[in-house]
C-alpha positions as CSV (number, residue, x, y, z in Angstrom):
1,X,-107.2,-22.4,-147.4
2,X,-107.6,-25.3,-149.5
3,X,-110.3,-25.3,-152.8
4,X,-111.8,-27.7,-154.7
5,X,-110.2,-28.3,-157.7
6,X,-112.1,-29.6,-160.5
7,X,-111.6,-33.1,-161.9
8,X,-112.2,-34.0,-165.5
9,X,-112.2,-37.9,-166.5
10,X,-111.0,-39.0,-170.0
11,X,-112.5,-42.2,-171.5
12,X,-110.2,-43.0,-174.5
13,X,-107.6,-44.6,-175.9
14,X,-103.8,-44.8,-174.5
15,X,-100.9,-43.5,-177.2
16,X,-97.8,-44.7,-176.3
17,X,-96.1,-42.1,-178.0
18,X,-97.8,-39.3,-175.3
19,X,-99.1,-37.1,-178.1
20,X,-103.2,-38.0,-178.6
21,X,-105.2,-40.2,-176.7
22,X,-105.5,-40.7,-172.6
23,X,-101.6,-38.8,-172.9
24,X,-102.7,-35.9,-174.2
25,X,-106.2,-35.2,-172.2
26,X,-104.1,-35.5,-169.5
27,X,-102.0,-33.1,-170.5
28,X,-105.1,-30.5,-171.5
29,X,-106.5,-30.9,-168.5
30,X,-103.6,-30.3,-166.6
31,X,-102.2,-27.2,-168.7
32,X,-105.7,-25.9,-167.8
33,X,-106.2,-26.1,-164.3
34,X,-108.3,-29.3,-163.9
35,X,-106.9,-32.7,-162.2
36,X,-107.0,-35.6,-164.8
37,X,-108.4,-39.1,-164.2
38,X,-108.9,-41.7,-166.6
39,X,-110.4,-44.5,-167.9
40,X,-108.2,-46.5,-170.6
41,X,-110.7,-48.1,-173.7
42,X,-108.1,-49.5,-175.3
43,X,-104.0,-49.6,-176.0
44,X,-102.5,-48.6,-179.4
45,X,-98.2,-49.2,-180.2
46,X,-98.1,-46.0,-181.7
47,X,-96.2,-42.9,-182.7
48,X,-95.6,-40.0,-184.7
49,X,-95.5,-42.3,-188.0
50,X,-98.7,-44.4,-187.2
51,X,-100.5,-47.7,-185.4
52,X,-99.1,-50.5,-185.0
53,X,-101.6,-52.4,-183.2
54,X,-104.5,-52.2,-181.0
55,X,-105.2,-54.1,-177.8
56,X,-108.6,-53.4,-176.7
57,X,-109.5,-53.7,-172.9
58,X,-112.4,-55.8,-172.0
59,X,-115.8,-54.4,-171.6
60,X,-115.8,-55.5,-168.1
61,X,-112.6,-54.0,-167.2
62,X,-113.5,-50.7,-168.6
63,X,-116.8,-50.5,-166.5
64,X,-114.6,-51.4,-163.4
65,X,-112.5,-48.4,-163.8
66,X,-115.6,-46.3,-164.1
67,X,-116.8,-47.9,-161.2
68,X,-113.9,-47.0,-159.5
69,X,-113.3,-43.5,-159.9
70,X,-117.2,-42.9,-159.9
71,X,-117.1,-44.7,-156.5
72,X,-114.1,-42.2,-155.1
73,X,-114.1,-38.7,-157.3
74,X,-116.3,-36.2,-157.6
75,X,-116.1,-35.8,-161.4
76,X,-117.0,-32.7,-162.9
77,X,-116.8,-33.1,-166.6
78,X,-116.3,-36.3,-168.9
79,X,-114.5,-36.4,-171.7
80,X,-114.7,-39.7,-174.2
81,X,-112.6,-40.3,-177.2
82,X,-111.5,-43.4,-178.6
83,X,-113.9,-46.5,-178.2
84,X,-113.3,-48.9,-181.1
85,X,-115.8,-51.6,-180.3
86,X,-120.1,-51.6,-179.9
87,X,-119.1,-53.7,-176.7
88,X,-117.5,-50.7,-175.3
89,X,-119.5,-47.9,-176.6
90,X,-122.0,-50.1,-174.4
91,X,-119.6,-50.6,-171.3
92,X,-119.2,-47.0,-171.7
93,X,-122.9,-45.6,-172.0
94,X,-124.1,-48.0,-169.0
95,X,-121.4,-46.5,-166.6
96,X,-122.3,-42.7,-167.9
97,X,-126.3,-43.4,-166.8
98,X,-125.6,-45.9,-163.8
99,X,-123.3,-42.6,-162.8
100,X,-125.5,-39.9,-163.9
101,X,-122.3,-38.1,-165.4
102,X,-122.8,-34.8,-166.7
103,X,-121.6,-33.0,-168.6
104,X,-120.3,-35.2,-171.5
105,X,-118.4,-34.6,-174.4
106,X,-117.6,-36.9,-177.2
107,X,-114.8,-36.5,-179.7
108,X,-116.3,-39.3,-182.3
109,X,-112.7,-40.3,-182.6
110,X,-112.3,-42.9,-186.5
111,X,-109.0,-42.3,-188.2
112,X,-105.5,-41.3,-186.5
113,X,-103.6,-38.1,-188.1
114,X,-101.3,-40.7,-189.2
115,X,-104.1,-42.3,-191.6
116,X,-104.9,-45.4,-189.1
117,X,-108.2,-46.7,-188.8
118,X,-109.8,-46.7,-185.2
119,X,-113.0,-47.3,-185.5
120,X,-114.5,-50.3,-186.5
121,X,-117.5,-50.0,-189.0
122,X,-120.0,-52.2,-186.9
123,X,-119.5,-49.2,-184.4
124,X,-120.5,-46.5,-186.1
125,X,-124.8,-47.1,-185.5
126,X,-124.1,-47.7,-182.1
127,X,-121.8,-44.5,-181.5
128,X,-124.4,-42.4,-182.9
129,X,-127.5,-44.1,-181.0
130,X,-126.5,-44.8,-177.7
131,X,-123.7,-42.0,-176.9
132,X,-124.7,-39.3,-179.4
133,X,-128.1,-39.2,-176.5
134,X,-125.8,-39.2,-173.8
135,X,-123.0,-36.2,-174.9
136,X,-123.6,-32.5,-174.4
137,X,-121.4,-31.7,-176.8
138,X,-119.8,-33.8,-180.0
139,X,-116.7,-32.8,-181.7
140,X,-116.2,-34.2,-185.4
141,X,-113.6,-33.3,-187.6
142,X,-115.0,-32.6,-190.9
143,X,-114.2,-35.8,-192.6
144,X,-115.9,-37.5,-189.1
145,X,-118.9,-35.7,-189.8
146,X,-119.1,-36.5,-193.3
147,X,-118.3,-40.5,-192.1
148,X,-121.5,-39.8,-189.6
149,X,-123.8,-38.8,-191.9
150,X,-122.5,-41.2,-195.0
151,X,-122.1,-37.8,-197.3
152,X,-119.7,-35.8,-198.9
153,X,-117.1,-33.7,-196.6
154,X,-118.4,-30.3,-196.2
155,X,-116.5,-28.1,-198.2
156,X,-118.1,-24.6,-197.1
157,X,-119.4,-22.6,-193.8
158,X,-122.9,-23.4,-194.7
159,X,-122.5,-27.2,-195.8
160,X,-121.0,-27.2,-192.1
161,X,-124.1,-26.2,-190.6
162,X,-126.4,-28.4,-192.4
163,X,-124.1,-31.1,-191.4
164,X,-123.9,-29.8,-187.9
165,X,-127.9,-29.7,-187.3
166,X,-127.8,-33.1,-188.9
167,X,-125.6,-34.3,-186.1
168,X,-128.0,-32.2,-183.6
169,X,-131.0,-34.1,-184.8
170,X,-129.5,-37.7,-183.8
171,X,-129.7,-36.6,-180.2
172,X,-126.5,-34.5,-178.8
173,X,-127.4,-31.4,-177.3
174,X,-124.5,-29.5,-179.1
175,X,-122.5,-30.3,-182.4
176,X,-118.6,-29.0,-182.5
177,X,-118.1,-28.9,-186.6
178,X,-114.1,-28.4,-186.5
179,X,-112.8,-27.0,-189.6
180,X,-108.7,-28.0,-189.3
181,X,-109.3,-30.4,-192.8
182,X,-110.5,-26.9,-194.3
183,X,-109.1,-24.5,-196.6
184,X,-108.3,-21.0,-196.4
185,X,-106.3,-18.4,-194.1
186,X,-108.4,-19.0,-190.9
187,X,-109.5,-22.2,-189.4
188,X,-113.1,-22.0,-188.7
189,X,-115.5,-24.0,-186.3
190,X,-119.1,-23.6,-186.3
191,X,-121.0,-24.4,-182.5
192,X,-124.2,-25.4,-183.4
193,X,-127.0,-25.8,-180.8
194,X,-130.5,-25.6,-180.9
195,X,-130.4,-21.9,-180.1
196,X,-128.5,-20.9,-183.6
197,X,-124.8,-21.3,-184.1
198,X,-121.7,-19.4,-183.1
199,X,-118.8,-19.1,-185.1
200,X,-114.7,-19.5,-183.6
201,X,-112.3,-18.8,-185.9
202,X,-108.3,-18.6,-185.7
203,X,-105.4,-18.1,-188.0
204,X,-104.4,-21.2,-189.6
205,X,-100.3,-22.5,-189.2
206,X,-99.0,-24.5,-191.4
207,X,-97.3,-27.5,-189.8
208,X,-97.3,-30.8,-189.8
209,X,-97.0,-31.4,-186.2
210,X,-100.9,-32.1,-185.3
211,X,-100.8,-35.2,-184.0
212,X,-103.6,-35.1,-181.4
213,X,-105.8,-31.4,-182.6
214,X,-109.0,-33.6,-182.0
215,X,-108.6,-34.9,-178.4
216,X,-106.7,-32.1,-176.8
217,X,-109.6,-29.9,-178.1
218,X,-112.0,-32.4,-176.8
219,X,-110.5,-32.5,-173.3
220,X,-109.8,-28.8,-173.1
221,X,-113.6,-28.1,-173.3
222,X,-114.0,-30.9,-170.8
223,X,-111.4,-28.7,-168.2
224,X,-113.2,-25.6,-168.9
225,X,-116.8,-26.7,-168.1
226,X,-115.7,-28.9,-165.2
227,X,-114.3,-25.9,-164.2
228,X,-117.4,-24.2,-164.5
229,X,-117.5,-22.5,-167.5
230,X,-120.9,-22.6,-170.1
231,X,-120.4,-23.9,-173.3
232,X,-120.1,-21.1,-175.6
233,X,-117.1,-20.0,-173.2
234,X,-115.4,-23.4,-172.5
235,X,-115.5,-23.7,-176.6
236,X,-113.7,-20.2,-176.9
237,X,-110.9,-21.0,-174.2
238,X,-110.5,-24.3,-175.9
239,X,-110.5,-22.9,-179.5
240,X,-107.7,-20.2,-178.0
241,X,-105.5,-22.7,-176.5
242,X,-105.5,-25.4,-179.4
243,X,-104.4,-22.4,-181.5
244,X,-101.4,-21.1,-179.7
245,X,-100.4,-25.3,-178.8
246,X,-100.7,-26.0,-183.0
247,X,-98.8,-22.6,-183.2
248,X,-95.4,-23.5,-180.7
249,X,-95.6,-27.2,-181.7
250,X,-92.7,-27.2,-184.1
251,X,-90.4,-25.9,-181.4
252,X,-90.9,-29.6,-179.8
253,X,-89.6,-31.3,-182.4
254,X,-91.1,-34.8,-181.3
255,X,-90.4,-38.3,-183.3
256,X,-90.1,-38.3,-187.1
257,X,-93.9,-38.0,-188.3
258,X,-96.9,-35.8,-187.0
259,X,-95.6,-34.8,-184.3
260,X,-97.5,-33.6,-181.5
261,X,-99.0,-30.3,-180.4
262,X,-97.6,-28.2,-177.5
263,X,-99.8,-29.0,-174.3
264,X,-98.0,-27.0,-172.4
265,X,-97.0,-23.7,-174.5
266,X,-98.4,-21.6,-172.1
267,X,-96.0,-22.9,-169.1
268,X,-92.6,-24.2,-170.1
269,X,-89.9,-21.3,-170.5
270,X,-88.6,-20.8,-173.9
């Protein structure tokens, strides 16, 4: 007896090196149990050592493969990550209301682990006004938030709060405050919704190999509530399985940089 299976789309970025962007949501959503569309922003030359280049996709191209898997799949979670362009962020926020897709989360993607820049600075106003309204969830590093919000990066637990609610107040129905650029033994993210704020944290590893944290956390809270999960729950699962893929990502031992995280530590034999 057949089952639904539940279908997240990624809107993002493509890495030709398969470790962040469209690659690696695929990936996440996979290693989770979720089948993986897409809808490709923008294409980076890239690898574990940086960006190259950047060839964005036309606006009208990008809302024609909304259109398109809109049109056919019954979608039950959105992911959105790299969108480099207010003509995008646009394309993008049109085909979220013409579609009335819920739920939404949106990894504020603005600087690659390599350093690269990719997000221009006339994008930033109209990230946060037109799809901070639309996500149920935003994920910003801490140096993101701090970019958001034009202040200092938070440095403590309670600093990432304030910044948090300050996120909440620009419209997004949950703030994500990751703490990866943080010190200390444990890496802590605060959830911060309306209702109060619950705290994930994990044991840090220390590796270099973290090429793509931010989107494969994004996308595996995108696989857990399109697989039905709340938020609180599809944050924990995520939080669990970014841990353990930062933990086994040395035994990869991809490209000569920041290498990438291991998608798939939970399924490929040792």
């Amino acid at each position: 007896m057949s089952r639904k299976v539940p279908i997240a789309l990624t809107i993002a970025g493509s890495d030709s090196s398969g470790g962040a962007g469209i690659q690696a949501d695929l990936k996440a959503f996979s290693a989770l149990g979720a089948y993986g569309a897409s809808v490709i922003t923008a294409l980076t030359a890239q690898n574990t050592l940086g960006v190259s280049a950047i060839h964005d996709v036309p606006d009208a191209f990008i809302a024609a493969q909304m259109d398109a898997v809109f049109s056919d799949l019954k979608v039950d979670a959105v992911k959105i990550g790299m969108l480099s362009r207010p003509g995008a962020i646009r394309a993008v926020a049109q085909g979220l209301a013409r579609h009335g897709a819920r739920p939404v989360v949106l990894d504020p993607v603005m600087v690659a682990a390599s350093g690269a820049r990719l997000l221009s600075d006339d994008s930033l106003s109209d990230l946060k006004a037109i799809l901070f309204p639309a996500a149920d969830l935003v994920t910003p590093n801490l140096p993101e938030a701090a970019a958001l919000l034009d202040v200092p990066m938070a440095e403590d637990e309670a600093q990432m709060q304030a910044q948090g609610e300050a996120l909440l107040a620009l419209g997004a129905r949950a703030v994500l405050m990751k703490g990866g650029h943080g010190t200390g033994a444990d890496s802590v993210d605060l959830l911060v919704t309306p209702a109060g704020v619950t705290r994930l944290a994990a044991p840090r590893h220390a590796t270099r190999n973290t090429h793509g944290t931010g989107c494969t956390l994004s996308s595996a809270i995108a696989a857990g509530l399109a697989g039905g999960l709340g938020l609180v729950p599809a944050v924990e699962q995520a939080k669990a399985y970014i841990t353990g893929a930062i933990a086994a990502a040395d035994a990869l031992d991809v490209g000569q940089g920041h290498g990438p995280v291991h998608h798939f530590h939970a399924l490929w034999r040792a």
